[in-house]
C-alpha positions in Angstrom: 12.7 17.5 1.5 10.5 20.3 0.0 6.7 19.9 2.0 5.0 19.6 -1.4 6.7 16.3 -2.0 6.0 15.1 0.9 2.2 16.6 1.1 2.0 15.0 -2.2 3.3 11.6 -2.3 1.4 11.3 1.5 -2.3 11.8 -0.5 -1.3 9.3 -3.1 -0.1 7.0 -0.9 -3.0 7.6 1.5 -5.5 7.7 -1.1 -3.6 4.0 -2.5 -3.7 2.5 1.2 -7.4 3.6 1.3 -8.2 1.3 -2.0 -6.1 -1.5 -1.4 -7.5 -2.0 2.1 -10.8 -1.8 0.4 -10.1 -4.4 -2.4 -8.7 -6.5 -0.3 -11.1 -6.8 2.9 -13.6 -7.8 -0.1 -11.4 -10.0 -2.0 -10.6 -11.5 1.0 -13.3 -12.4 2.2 -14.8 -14.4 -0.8 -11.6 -16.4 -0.8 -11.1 -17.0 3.0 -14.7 -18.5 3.2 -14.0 -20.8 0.4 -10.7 -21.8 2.1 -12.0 -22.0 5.3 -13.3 -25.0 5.0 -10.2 -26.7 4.1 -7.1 -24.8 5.6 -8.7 -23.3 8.6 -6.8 -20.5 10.1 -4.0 -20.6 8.0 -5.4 -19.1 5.8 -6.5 -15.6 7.8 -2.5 -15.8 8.5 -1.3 -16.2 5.0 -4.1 -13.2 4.0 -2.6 -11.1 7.2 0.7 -12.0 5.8 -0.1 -11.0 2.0 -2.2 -7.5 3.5 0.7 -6.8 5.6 3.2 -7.4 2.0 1.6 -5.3 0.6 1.1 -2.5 2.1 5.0 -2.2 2.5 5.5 -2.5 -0.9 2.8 1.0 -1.1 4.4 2.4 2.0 8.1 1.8 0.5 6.7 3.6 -3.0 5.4 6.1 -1.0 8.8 7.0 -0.3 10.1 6.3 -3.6 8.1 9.1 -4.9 8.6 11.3 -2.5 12.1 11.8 -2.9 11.6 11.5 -6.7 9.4 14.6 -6.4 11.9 16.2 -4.5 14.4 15.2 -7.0 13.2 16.6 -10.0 11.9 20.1 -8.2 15.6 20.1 -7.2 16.4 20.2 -10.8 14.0 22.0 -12.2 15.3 25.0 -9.8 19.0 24.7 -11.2 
């Protein structure tokens, strides 16, 4: 794999990790105080469990464009 795919798709991904950990540390905590009340510390669990989703599901696209990148510089050369 060519290092600009992989120095590319690593900022994206890095840059994507950054926001969604972001979003979802305030998102999260609106909803876990209203739910605290009422499911305790299941719900930190099910949030660990969703954060933890979906951050293989940016990790795993991470990938997915990294060898896309690689793909089409591939053909682009012949």
């Amino acid at each position: 794999m060519p290092w600009q795919a992989a120095l590319t798709s690593s900022v994206l991904t890095t840059l994507i990790l950054l926001g969604l950990s972001r979003v979802l540390a305030g998102l999260l905590a609106l909803i876990i105080q209203h739910y605290q009340l009422v499911y305790g510390s299941l719900s930190a669990f099910v949030a660990f469990m969703l954060y933890i989703y979906l951050v293989n599901l940016v990790v795993l696209t991470g990938a997915h464009l990294s060898a896309a990148i690689s793909s089409y510089n591939l053909e682009e050369v012949t």
